[in-house]
FIKOLZA-1660 file (N, C-alpha, C; in steps of 0.1 Angstrom, whole numbers, plus 5000, padded with zeros to 4 digits):
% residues 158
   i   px   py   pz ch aa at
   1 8179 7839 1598  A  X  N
   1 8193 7838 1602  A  X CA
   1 8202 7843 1591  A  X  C
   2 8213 7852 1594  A  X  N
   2 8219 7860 1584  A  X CA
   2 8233 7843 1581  A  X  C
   3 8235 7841 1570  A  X  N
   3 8248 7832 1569  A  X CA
   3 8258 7839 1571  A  X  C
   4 8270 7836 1572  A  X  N
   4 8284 7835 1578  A  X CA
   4 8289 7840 1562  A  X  C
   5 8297 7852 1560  A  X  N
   5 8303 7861 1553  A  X CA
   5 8314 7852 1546  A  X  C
   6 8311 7848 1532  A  X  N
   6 8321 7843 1526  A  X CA
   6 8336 7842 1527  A  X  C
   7 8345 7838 1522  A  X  N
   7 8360 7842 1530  A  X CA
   7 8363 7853 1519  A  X  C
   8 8357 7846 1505  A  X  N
   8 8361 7857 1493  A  X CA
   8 8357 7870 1494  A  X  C
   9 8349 7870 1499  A  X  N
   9 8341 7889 1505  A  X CA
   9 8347 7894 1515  A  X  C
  10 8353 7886 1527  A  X  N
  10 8356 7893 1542  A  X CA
  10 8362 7905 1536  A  X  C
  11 8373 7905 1530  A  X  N
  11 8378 7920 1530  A  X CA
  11 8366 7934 1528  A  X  C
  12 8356 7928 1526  A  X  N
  12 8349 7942 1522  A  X CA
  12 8335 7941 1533  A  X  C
  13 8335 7929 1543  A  X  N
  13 8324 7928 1549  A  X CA
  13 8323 7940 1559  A  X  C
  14 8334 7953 1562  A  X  N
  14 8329 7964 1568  A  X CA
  14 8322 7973 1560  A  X  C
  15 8318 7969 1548  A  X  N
  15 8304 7975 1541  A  X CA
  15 8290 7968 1544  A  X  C
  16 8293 7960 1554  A  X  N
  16 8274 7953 1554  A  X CA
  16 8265 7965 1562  A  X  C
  17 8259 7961 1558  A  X  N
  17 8247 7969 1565  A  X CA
  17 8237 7978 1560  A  X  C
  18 8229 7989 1561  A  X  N
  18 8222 8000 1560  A  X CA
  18 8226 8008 1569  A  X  C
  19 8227 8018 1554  A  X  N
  19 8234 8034 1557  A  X CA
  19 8224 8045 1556  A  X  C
  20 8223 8055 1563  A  X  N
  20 8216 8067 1558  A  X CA
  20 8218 8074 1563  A  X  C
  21 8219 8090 1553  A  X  N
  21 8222 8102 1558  A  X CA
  21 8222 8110 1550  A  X  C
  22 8232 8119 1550  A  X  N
  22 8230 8130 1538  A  X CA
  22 8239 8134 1532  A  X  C
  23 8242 8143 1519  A  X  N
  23 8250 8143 1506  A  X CA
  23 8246 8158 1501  A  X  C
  24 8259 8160 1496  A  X  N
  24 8256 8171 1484  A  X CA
  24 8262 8167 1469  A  X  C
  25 8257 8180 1465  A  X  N
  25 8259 8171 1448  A  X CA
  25 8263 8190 1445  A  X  C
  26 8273 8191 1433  A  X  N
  26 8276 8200 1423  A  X CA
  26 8280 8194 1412  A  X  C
  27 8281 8203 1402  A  X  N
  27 8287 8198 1390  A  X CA
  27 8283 8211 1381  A  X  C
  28 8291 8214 1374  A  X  N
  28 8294 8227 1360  A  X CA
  28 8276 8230 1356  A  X  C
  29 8269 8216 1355  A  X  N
  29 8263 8219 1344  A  X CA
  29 8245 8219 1355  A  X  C
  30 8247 8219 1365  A  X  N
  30 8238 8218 1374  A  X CA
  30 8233 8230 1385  A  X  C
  31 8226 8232 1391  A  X  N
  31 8230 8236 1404  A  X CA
  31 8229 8229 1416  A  X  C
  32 8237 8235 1424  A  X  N
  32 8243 8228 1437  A  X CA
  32 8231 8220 1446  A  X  C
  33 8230 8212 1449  A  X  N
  33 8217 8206 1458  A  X CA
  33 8221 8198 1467  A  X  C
  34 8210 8190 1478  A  X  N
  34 8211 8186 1489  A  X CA
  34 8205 8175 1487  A  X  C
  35 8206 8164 1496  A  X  N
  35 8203 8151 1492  A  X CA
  35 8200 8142 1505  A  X  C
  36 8189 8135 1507  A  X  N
  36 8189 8124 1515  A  X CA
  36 8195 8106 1510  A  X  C
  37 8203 8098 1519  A  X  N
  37 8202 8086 1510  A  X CA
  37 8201 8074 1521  A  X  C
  38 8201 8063 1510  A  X  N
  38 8203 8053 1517  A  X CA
  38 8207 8038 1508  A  X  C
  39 8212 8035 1517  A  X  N
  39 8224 8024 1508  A  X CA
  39 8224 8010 1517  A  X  C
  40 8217 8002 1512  A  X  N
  40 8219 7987 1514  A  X CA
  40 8229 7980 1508  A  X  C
  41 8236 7971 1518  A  X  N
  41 8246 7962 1512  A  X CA
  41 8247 7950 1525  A  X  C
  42 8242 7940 1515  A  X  N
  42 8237 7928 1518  A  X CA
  42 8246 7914 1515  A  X  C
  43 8244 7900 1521  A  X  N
  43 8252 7888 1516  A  X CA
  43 8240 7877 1519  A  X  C
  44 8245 7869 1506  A  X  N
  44 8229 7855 1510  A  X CA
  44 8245 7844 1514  A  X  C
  45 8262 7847 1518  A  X  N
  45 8268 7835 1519  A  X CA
  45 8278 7836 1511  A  X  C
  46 8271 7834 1494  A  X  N
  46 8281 7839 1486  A  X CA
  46 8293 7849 1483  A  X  C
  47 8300 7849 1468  A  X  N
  47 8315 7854 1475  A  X CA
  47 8312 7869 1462  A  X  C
  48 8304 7877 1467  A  X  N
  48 8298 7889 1463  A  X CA
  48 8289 7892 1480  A  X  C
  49 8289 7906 1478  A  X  N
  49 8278 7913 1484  A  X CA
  49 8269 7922 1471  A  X  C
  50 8255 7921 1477  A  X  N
  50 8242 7930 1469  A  X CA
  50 8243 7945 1475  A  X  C
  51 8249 7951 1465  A  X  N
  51 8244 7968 1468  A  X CA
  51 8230 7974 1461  A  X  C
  52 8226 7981 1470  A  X  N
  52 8216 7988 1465  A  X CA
  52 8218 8004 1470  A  X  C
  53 8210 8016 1463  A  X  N
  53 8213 8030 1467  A  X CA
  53 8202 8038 1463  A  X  C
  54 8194 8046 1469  A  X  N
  54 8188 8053 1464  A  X CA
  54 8186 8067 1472  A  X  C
  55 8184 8078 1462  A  X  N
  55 8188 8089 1471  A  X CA
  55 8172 8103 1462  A  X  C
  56 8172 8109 1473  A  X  N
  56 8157 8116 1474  A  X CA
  56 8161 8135 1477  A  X  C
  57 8153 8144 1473  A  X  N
  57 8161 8160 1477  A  X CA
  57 8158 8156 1489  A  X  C
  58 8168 8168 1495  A  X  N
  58 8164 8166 1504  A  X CA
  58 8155 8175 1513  A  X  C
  59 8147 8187 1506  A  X  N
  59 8136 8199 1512  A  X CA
  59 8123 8189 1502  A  X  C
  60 8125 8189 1493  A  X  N
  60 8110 8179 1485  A  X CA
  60 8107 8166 1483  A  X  C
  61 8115 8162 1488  A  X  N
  61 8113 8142 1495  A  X CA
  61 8110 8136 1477  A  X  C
  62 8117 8147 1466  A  X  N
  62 8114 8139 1453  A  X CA
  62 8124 8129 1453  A  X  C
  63 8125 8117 1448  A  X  N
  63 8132 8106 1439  A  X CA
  63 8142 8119 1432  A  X  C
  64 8157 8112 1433  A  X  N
  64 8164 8117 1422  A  X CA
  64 8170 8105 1416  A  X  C
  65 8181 8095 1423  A  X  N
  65 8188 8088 1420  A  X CA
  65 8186 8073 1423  A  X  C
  66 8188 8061 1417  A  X  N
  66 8188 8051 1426  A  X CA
  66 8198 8041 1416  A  X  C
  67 8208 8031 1422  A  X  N
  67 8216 8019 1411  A  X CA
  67 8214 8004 1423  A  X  C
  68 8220 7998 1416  A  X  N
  68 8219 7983 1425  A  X CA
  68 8233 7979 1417  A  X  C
  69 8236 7967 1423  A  X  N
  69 8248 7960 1416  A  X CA
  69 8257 7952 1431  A  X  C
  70 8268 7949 1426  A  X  N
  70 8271 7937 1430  A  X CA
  70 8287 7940 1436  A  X  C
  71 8295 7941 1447  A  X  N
  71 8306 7940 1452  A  X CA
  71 8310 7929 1450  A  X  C
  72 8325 7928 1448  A  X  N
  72 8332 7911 1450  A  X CA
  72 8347 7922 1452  A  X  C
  73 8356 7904 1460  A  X  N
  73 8370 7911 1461  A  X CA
  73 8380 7900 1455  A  X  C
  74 8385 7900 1446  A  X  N
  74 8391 7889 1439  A  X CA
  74 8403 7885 1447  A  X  C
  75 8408 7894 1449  A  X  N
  75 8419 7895 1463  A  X CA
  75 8418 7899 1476  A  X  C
  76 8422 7897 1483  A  X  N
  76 8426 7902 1500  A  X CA
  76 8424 7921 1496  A  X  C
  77 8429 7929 1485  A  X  N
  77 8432 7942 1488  A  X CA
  77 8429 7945 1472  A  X  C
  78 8418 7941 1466  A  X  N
  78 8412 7944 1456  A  X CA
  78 8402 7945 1457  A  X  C
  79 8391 7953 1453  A  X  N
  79 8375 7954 1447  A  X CA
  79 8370 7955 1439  A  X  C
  80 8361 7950 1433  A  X  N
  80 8359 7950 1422  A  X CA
  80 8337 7957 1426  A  X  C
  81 8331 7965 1416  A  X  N
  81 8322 7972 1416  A  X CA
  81 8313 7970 1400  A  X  C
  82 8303 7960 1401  A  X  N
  82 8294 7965 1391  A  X CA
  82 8279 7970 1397  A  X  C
  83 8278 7980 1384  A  X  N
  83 8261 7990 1387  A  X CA
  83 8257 7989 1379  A  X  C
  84 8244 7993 1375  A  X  N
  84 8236 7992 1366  A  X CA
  84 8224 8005 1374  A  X  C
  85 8223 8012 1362  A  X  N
  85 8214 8024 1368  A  X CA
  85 8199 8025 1362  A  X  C
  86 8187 8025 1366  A  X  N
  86 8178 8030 1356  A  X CA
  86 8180 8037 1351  A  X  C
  87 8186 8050 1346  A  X  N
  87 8187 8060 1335  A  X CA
  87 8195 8057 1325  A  X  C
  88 8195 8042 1327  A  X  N
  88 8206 8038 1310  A  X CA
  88 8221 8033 1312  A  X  C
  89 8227 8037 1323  A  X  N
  89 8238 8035 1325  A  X CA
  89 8247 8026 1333  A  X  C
  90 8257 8022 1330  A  X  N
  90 8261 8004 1337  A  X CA
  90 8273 8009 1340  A  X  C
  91 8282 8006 1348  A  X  N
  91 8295 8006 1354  A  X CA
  91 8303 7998 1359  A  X  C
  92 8316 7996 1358  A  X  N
  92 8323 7983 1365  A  X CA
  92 8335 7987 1364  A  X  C
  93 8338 7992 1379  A  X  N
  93 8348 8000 1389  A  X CA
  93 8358 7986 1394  A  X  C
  94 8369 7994 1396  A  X  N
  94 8381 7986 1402  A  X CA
  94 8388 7992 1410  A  X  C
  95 8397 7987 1424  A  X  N
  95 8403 7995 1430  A  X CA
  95 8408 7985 1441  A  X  C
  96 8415 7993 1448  A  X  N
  96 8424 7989 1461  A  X CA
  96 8414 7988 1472  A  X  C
  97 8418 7976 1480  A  X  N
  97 8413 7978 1496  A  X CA
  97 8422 7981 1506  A  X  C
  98 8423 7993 1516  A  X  N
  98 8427 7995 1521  A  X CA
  98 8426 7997 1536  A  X  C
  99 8424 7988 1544  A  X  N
  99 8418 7987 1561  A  X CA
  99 8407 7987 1553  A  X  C
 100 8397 7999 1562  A  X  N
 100 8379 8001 1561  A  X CA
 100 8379 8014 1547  A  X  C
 101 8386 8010 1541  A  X  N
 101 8389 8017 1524  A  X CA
 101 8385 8013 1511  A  X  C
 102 8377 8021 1506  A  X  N
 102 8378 8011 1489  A  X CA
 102 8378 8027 1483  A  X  C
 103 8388 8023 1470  A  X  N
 103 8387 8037 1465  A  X CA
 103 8386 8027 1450  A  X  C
 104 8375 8036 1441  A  X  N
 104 8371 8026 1428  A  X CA
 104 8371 8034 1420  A  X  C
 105 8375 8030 1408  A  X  N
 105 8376 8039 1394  A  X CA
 105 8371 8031 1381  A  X  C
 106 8366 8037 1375  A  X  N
 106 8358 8030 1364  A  X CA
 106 8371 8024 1356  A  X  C
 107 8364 8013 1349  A  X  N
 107 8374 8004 1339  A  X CA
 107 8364 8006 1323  A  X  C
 108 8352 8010 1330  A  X  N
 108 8338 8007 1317  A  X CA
 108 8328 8015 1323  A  X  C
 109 8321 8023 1315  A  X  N
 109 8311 8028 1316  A  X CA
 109 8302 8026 1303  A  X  C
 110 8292 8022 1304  A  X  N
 110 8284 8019 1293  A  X CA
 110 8270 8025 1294  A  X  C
 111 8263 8027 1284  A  X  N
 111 8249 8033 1283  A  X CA
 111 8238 8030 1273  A  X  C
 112 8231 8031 1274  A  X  N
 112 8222 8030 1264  A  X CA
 112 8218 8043 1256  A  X  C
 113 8216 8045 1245  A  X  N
 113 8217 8056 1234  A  X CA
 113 8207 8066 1243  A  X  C
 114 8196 8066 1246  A  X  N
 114 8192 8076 1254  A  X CA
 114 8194 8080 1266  A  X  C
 115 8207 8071 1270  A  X  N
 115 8214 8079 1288  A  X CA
 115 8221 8091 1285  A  X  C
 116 8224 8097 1294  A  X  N
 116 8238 8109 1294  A  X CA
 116 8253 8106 1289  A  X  C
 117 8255 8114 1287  A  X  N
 117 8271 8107 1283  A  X CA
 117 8281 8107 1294  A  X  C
 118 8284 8097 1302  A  X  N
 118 8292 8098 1312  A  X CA
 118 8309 8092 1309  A  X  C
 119 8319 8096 1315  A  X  N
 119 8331 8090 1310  A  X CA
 119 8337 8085 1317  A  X  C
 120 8340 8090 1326  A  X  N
 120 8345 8083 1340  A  X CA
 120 8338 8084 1354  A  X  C
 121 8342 8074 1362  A  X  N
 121 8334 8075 1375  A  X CA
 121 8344 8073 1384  A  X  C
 122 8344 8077 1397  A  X  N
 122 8356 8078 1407  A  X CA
 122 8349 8075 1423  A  X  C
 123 8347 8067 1426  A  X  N
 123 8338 8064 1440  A  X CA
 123 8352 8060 1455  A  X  C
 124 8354 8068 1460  A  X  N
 124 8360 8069 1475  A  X CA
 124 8355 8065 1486  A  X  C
 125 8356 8052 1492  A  X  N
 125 8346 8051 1504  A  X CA
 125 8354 8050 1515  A  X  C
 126 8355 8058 1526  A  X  N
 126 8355 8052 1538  A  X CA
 126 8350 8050 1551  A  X  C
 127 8351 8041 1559  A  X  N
 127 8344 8037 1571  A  X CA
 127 8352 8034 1583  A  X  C
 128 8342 8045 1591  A  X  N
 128 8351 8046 1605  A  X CA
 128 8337 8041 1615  A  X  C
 129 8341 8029 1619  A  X  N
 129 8325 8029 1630  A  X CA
 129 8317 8026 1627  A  X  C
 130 8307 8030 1627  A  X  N
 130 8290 8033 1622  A  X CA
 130 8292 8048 1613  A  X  C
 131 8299 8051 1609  A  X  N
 131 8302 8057 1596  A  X CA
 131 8309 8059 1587  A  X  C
 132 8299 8061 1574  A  X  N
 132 8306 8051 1563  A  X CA
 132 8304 8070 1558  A  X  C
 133 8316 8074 1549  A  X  N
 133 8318 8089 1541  A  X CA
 133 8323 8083 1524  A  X  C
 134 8321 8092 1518  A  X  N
 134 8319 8088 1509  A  X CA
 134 8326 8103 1497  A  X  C
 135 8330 8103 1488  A  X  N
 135 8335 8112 1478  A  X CA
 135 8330 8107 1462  A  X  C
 136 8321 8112 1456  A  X  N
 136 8324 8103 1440  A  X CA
 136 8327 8115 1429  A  X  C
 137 8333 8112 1423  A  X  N
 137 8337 8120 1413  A  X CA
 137 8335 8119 1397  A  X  C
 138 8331 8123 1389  A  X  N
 138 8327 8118 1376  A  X CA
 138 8334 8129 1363  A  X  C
 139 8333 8127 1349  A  X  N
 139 8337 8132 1339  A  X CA
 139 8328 8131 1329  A  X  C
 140 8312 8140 1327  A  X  N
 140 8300 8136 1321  A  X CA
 140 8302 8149 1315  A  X  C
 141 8291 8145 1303  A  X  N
 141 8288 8157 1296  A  X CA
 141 8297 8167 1291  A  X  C
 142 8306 8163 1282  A  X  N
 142 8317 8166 1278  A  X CA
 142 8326 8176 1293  A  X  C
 143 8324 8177 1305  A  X  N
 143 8329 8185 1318  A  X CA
 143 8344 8173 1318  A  X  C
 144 8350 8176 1327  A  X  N
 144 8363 8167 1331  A  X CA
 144 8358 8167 1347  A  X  C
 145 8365 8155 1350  A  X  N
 145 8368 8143 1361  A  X CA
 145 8373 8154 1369  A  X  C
 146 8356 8156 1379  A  X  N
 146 8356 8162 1392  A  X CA
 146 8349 8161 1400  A  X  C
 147 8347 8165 1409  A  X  N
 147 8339 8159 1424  A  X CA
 147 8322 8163 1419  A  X  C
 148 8316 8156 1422  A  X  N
 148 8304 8154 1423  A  X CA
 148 8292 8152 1431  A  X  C
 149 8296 8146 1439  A  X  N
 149 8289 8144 1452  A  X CA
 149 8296 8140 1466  A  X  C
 150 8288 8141 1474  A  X  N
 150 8299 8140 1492  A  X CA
 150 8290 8135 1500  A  X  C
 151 8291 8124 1508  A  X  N
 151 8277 8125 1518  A  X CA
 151 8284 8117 1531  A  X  C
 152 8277 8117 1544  A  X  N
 152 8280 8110 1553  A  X CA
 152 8269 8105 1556  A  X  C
 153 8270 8086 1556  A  X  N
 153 8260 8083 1564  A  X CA
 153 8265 8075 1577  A  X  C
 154 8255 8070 1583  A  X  N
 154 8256 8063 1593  A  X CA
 154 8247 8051 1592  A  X  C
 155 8253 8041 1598  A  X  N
 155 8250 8025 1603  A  X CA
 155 8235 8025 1609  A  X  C
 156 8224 8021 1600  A  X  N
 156 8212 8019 1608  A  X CA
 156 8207 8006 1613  A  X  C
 157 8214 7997 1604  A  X  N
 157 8211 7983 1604  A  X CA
 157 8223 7978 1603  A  X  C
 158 8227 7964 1606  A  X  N
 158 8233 7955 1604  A  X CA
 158 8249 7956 1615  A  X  C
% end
């Protein structure tokens, strides 16, 4: 039995579910690629939701990417975003809620000595339906704060 959606989370309970679909990725220092994903976002009641993400090519079914971390809304029209990545790197985003909107911008990006150097993070989400679109934008590797990836998924679960 799924519990009943915190009051302190409702603003962001149009993120529950499992998502999957697909994405592209560019950036200066890369070449352009294609991507499969999928994104859990979960509640045991409490006044957080559990995110999880992981994302695969999408012609060679390799592992590229995966984070987990934790949604909360301190306010009616605030979100707040922490991640934690295996390749070293931790994040804790802030931003507006708007209707089926969260647009999040890093406050902290932290890493461990052998991650990438990343500087800012910029995550755009919105949801219309059983579709959730998505924009993230970053400032790594000495590059400046520009789009990065794009994907649209769709509602599989929840």
């Amino acid at each position: 039995m799924t519990p009943a959606v915190h009051p302190d989370i409702a603003p962001l309970a149009f993120l529950l579910g499992t998502w999957a679909g697909d994405g592209t990725g560019v950036y200066p220092t890369i070449e352009p690629f294609a991507y499969r994903e999928e994104i859990v976002i979960s509640h045991v009641g409490k006044p957080f939701l559990a995110y999880r993400q992981r994302t695969w090519h999408a012609t060679t079914g390799e592992p590229l990417h995966a984070e987990a971390g934790y949604y909360r809304a301190p306010t009616a029209t605030a979100a707040e975003l922490v991640i934690a990545q295996p390749s070293g790197i931790v994040e804790v985003d802030t931003g507006p809620i708007d209707g089926t909107a969260v647009s999040l911008r890093s406050q902290l990006v932290g890493r461990t000595p052998s991650a990438k150097q990343v500087d800012s993070v910029e995550r755009n989400l919105v949801v219309d339906g059983d579709t959730l679109r998505y924009d993230l934008y970053m400032g790594a590797v000495g590059q400046p704060h520009q789009i990065h990836l794009k994907a649209i998924l769709r509602r599989v679960e929840g």
